[in-house]
N, CA, C and O atoms as a Tinker XYZ file with bonds, in Angstrom:
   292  protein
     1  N   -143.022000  -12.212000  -25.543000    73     2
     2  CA  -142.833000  -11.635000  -24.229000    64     1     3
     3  C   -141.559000  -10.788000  -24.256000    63     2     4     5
     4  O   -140.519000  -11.110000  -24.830000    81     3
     5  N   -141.801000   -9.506000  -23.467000    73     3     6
     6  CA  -140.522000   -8.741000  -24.093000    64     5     7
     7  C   -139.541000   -9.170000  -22.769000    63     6     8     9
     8  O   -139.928000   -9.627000  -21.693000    81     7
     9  N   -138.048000   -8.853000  -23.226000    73     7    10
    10  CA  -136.950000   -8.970000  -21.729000    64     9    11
    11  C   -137.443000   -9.074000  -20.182000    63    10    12    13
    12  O   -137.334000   -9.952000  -19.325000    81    11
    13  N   -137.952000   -7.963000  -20.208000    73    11    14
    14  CA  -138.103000   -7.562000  -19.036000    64    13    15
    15  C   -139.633000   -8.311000  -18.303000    63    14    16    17
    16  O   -139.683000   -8.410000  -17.077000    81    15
    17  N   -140.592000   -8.710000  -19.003000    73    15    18
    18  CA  -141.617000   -9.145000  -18.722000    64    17    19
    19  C   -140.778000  -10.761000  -18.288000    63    18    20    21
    20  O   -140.746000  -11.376000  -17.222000    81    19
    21  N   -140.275000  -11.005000  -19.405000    73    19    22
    22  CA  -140.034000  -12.385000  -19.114000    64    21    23
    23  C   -139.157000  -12.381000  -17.581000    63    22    24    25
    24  O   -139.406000  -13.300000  -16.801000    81    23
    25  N   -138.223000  -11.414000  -17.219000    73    23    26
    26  CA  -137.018000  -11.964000  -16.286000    64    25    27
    27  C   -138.556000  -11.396000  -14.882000    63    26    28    29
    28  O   -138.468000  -11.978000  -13.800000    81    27
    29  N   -139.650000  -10.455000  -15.021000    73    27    30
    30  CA  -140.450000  -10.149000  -14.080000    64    29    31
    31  C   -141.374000  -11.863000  -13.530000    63    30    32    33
    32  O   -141.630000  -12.214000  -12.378000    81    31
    33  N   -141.636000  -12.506000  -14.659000    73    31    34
    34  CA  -141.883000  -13.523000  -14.547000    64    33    35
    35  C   -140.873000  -14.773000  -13.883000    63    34    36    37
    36  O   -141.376000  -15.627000  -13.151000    81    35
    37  N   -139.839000  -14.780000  -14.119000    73    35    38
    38  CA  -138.941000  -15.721000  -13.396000    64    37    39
    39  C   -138.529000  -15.129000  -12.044000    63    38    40    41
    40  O   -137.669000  -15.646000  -11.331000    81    39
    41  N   -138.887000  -14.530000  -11.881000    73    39    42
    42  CA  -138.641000  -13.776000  -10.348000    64    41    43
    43  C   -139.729000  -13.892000   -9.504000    63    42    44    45
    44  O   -139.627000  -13.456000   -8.358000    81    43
    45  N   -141.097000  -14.583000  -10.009000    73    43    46
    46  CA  -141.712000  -14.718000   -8.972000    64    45    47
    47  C   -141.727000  -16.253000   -8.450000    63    46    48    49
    48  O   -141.595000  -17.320000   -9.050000    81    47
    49  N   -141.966000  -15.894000   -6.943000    73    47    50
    50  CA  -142.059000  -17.329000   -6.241000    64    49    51
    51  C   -142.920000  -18.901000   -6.896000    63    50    52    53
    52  O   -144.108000  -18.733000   -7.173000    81    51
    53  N   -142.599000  -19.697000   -7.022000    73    51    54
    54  CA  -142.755000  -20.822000   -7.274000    64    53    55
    55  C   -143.494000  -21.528000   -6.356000    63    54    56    57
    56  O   -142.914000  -21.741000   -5.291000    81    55
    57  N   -144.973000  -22.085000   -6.509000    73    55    58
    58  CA  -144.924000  -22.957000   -5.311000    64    57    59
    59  C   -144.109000  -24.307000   -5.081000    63    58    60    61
    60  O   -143.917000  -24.850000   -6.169000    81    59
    61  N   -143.767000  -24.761000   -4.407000    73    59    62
    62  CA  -142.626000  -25.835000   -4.093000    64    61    63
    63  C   -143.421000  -27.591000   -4.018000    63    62    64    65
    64  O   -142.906000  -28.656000   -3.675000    81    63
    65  N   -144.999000  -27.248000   -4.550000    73    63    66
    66  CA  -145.247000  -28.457000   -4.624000    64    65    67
    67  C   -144.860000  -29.376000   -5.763000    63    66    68    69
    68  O   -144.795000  -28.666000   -6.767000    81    67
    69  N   -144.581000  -30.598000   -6.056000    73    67    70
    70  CA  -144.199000  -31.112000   -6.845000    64    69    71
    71  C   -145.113000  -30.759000   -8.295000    63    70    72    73
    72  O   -146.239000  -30.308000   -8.081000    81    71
    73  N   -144.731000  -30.922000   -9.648000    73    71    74
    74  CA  -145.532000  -30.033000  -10.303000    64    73    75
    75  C   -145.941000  -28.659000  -10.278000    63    74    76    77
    76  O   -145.877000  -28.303000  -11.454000    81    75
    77  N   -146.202000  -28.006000   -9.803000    73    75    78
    78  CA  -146.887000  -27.082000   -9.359000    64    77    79
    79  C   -146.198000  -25.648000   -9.949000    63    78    80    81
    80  O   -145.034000  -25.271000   -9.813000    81    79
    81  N   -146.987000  -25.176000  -10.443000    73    79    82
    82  CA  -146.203000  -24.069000  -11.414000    64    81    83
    83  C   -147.116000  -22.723000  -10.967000    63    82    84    85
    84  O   -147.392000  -22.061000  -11.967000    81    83
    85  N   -147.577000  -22.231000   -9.898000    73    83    86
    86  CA  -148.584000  -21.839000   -9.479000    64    85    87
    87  C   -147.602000  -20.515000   -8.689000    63    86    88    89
    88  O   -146.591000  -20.879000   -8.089000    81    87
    89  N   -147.783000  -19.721000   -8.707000    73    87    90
    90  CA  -146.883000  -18.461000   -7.835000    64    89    91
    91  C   -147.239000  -18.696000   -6.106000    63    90    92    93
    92  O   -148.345000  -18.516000   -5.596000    81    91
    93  N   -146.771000  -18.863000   -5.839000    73    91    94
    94  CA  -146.529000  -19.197000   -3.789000    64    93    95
    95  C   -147.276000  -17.628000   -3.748000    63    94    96    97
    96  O   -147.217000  -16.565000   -4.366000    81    95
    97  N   -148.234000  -18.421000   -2.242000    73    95    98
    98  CA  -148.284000  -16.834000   -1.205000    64    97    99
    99  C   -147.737000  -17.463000   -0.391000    63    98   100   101
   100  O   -147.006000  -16.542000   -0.025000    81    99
   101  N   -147.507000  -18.113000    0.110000    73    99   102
   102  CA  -147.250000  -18.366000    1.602000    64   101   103
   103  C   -145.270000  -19.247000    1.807000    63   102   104   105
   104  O   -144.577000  -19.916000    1.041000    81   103
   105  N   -145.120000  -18.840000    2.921000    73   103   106
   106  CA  -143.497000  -19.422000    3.533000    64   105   107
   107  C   -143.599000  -20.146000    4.448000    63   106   108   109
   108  O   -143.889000  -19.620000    5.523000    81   107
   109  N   -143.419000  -21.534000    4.404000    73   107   110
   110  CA  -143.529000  -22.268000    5.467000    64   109   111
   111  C   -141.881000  -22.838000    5.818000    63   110   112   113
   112  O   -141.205000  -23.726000    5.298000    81   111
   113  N   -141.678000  -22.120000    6.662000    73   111   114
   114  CA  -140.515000  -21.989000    7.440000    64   113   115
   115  C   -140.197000  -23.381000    8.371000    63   114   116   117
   116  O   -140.959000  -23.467000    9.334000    81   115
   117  N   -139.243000  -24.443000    8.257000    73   115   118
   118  CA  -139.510000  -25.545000    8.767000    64   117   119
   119  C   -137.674000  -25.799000    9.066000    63   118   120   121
   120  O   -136.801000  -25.277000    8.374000    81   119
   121  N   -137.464000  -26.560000   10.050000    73   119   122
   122  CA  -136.041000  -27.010000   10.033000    64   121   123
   123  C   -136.450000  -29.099000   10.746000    63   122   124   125
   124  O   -137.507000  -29.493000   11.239000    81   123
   125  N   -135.231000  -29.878000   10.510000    73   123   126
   126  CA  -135.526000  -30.920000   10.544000    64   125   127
   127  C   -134.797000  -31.497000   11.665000    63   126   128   129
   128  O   -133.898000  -32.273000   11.340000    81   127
   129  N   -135.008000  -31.262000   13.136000    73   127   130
   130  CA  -134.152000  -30.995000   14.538000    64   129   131
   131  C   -133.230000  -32.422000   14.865000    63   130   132   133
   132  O   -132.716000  -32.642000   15.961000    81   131
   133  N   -133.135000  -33.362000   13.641000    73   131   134
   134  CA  -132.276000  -34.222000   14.170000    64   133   135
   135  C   -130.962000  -33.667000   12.843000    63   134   136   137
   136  O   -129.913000  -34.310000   12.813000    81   135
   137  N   -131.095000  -32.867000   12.166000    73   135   138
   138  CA  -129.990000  -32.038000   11.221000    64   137   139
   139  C   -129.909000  -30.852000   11.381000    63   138   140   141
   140  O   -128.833000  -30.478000   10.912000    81   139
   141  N   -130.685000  -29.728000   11.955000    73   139   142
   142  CA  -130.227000  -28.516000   11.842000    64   141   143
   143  C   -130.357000  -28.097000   13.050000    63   142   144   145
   144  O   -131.155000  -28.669000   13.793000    81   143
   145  N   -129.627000  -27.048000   13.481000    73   143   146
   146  CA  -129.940000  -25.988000   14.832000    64   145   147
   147  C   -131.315000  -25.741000   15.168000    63   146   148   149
   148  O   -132.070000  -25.254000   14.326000    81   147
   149  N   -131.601000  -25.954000   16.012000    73   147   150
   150  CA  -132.927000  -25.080000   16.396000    64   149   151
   151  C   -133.153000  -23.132000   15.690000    63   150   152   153
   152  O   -134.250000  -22.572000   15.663000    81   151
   153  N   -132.498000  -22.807000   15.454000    73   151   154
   154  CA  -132.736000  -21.332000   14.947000    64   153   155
   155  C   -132.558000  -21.424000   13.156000    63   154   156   157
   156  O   -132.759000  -20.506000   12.360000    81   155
   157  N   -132.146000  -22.755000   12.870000    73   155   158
   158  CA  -132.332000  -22.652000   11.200000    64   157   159
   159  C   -133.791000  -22.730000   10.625000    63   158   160   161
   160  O   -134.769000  -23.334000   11.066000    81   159
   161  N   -133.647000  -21.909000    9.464000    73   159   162
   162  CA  -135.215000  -22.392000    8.701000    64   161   163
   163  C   -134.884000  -22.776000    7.498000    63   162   164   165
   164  O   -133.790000  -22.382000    7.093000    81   163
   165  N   -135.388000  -23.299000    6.951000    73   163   166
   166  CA  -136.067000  -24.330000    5.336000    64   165   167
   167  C   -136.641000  -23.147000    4.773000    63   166   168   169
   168  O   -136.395000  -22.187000    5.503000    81   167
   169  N   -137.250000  -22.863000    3.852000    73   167   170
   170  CA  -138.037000  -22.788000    3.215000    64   169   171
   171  C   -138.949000  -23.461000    1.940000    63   170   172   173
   172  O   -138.471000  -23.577000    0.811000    81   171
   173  N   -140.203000  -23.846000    2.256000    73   171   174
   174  CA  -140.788000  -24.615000    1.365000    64   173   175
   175  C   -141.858000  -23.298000    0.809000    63   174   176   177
   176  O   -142.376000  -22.561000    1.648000    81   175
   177  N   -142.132000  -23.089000   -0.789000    73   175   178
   178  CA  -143.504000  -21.968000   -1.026000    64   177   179
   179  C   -144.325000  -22.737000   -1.062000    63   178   180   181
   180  O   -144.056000  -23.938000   -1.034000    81   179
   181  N   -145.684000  -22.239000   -1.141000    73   179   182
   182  CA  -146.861000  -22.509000   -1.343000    64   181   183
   183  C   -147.548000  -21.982000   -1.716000    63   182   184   185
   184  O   -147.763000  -20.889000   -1.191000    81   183
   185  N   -148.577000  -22.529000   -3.198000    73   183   186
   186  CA  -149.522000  -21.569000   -3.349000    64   185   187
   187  C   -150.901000  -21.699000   -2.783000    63   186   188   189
   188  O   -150.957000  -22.742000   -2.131000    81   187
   189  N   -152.038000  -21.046000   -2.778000    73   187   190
   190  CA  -153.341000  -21.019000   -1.979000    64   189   191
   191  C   -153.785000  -22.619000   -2.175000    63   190   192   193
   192  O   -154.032000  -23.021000   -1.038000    81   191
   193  N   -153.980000  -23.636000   -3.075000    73   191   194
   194  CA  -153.988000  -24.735000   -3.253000    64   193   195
   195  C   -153.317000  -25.794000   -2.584000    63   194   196   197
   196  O   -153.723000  -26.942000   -2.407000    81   195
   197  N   -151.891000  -25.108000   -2.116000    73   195   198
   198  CA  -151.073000  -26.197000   -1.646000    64   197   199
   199  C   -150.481000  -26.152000    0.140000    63   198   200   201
   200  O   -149.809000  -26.988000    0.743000    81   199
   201  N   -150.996000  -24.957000    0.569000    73   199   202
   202  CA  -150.594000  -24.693000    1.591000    64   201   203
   203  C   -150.745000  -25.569000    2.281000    63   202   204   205
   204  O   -149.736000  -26.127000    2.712000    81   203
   205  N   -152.341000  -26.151000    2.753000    73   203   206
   206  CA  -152.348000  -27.068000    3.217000    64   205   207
   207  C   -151.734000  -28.812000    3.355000    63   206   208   209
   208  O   -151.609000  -29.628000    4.268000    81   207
   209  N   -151.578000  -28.787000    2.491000    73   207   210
   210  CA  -150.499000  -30.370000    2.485000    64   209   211
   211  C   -149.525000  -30.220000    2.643000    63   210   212   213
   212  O   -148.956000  -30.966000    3.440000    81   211
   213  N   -148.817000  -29.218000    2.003000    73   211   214
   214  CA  -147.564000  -28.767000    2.505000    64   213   215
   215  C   -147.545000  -28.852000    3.650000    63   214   216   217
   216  O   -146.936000  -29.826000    4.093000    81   215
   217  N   -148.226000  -27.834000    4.704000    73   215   218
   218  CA  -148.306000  -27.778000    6.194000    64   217   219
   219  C   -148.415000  -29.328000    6.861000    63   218   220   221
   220  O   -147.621000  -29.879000    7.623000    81   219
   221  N   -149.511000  -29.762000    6.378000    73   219   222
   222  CA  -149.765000  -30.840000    6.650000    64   221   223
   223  C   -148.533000  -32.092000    6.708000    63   222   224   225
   224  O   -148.169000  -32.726000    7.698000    81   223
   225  N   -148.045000  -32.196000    5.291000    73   223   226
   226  CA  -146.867000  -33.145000    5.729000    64   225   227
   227  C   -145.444000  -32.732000    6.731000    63   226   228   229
   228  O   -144.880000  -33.566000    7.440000    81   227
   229  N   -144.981000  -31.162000    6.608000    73   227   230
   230  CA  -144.258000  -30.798000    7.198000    64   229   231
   231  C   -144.611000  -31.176000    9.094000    63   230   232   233
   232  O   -143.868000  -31.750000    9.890000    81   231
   233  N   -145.820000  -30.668000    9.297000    73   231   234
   234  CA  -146.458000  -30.546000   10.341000    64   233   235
   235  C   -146.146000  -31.985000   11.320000    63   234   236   237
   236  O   -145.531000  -32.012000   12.386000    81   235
   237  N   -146.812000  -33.203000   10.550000    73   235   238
   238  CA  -146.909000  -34.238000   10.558000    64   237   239
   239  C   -145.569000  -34.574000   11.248000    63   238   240   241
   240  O   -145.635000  -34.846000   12.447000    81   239
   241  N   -144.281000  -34.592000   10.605000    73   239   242
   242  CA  -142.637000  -34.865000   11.029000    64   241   243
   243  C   -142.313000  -34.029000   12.237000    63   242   244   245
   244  O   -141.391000  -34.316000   13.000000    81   243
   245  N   -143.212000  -32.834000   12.407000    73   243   246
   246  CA  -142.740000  -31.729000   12.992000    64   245   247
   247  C   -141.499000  -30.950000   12.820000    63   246   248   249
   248  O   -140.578000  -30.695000   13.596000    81   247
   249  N   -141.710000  -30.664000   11.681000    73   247   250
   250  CA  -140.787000  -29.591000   11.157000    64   249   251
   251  C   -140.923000  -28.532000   11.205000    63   250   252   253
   252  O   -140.011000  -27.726000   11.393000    81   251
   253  N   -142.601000  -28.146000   10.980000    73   251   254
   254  CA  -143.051000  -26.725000   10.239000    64   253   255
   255  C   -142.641000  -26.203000   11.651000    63   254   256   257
   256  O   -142.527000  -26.921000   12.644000    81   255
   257  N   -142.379000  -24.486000   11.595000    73   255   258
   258  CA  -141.605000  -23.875000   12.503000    64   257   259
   259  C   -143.114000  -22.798000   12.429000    63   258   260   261
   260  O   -143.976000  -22.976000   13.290000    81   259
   261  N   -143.260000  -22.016000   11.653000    73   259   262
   262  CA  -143.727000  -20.810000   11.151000    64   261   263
   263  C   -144.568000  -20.900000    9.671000    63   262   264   265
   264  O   -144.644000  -21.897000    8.952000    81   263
   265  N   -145.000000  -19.948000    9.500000    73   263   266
   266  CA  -146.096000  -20.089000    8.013000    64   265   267
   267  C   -146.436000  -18.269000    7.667000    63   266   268   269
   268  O   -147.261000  -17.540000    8.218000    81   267
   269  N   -145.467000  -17.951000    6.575000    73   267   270
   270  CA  -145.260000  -16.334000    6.487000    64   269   271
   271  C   -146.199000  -16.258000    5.239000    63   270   272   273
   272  O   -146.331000  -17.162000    4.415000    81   271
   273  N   -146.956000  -14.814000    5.216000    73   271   274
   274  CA  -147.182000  -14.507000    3.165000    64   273   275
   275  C   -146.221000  -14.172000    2.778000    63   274   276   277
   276  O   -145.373000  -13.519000    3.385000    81   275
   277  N   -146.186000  -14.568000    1.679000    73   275   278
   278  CA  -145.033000  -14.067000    0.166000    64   277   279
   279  C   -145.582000  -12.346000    0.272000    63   278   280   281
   280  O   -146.751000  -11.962000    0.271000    81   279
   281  N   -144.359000  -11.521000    0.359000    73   279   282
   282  CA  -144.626000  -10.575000   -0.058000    64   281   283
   283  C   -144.894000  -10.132000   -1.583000    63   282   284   285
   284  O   -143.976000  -10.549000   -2.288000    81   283
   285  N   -145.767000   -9.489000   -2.243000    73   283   286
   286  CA  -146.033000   -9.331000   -3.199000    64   285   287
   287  C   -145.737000   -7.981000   -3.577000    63   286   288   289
   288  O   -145.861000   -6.984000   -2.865000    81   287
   289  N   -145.187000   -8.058000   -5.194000    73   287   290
   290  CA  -144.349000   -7.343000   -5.576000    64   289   291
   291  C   -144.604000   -5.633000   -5.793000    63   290   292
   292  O   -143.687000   -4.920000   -6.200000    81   291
């Protein structure tokens, strides 16, 4: 892999599920209202596989705020 391929590769989003080595589309924007301001966000990625649980457990605590796409490059 030459330089530049490789550092193009570490620059893309990660999904944030445990394991998960999968490039994120999605931003699920979440803050945890007994620690942060109401106007802070988290960010957790997600890829098409994981969005849902992600959402789902965030959701669940009521954290999730918002749910953005990854802009793509």
């Amino acid at each position: 892999m030459t330089e530049q391929h490789q550092a193009d590769a570490e620059d893309e989003p990660v999904c944030s599920a445990k394991g998960c080595t999968q490039r994120a589309s999605w931003a699920l924007l979440w803050n945890n209202p007994k620690l942060h301001t109401p106007e802070r966000r988290k960010t957790w990625l997600a890829c098409e596989a994981h969005r849902v649980s992600l959402s789902e457990f965030l959701g669940a605590r009521g954290f999730l705020k918002e749910t953005e796409p990854v802009p793509t490059a």
